[in-house]
C-alpha positions as CSV (number, residue, x, y, z in Angstrom):
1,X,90.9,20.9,125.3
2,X,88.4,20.6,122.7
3,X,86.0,18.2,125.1
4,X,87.0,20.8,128.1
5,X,85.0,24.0,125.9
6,X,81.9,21.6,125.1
7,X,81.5,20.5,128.3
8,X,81.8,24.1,129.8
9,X,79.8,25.7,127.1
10,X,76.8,23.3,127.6
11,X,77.3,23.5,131.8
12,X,77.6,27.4,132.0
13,X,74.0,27.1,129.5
14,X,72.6,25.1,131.9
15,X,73.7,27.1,134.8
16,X,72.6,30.2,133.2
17,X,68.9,28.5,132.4
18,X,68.3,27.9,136.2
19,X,70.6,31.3,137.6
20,X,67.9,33.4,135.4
21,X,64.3,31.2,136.2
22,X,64.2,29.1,138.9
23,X,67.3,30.9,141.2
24,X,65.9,34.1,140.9
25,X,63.1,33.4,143.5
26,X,65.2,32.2,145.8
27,X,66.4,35.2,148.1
28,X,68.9,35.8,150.9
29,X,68.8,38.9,152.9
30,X,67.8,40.7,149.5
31,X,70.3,38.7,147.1
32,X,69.8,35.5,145.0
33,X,72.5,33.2,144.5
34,X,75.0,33.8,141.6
35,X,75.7,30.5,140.1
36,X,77.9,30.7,137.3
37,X,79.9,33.2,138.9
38,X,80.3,30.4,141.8
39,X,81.4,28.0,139.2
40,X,83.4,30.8,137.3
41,X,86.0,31.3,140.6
42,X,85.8,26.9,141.2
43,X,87.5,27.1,137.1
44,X,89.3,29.9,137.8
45,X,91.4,28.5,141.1
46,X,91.3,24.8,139.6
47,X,93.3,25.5,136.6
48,X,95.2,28.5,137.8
49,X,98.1,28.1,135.0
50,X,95.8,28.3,132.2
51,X,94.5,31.4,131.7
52,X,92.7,30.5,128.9
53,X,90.1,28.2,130.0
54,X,88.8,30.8,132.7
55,X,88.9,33.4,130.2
56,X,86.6,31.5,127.8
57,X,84.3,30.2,130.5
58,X,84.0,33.7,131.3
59,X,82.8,34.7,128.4
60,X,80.6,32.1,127.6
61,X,78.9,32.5,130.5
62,X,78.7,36.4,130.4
63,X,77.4,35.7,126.6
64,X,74.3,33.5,128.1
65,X,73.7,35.5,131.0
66,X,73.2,38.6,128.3
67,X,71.0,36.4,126.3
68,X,68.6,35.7,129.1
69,X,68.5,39.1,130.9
70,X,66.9,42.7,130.3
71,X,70.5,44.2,130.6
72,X,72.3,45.8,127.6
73,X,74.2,43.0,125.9
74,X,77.9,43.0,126.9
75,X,77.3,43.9,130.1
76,X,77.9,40.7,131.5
77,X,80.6,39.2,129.1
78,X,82.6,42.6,129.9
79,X,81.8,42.0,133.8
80,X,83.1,38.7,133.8
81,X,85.9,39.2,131.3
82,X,87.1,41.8,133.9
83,X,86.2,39.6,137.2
84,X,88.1,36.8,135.5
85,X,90.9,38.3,135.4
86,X,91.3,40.2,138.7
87,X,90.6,36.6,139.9
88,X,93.3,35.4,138.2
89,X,95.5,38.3,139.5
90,X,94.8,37.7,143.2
91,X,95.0,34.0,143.2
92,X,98.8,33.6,141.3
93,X,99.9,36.8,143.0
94,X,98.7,36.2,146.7
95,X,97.4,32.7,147.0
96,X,100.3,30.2,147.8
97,X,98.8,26.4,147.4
98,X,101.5,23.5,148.9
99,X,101.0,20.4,147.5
């Protein structure tokens, strides 16, 4: 679990690096791709029964995002804390996978 938070701490840094300088100037009918919200809902459905691992890649990625951006900080741990979870919601309450 421990070797699970390093290695999404240092990924959503990395992610949040190239989401906030080099991703930025790359636009789609007005929009630039969000990448650590992308890899955010890949955690979230991969490990559906552990709530816990979404919830702190969540806010470790709203907690870099807020360091590299002009918003006020919070914004985006509170965004994601709150996308985390509806995500969550939907996929055990909807979302049937049969394997």
């Amino acid at each position: 679990m421990i070797k699970n938070i390093v290695l999404l701490t240092i990924f959503f840094y990395f992610l949040s690096i190239f989401q906030s300088s080099f991703f930025i100037h790359i636009e789609w009918i007005g929009a630039f791709p969000l990448l650590t919200l992308i890899f955010l809902v890949a955690i979230l459905f991969l490990n559906r029964k552990k709530i816990e691992l979404g919830l702190f890649g969540a806010a470790i990625a709203g907690l870099f995002l807020d360091l590299f951006s002009a918003k006020p900080f919070g914004f985006h741990v509170l965004l994601f804390l709150f996308f985390a979870l509806l995500v969550n919601f939907v996929f055990l309450k909807y979302v049937r996978v049969f394997s």
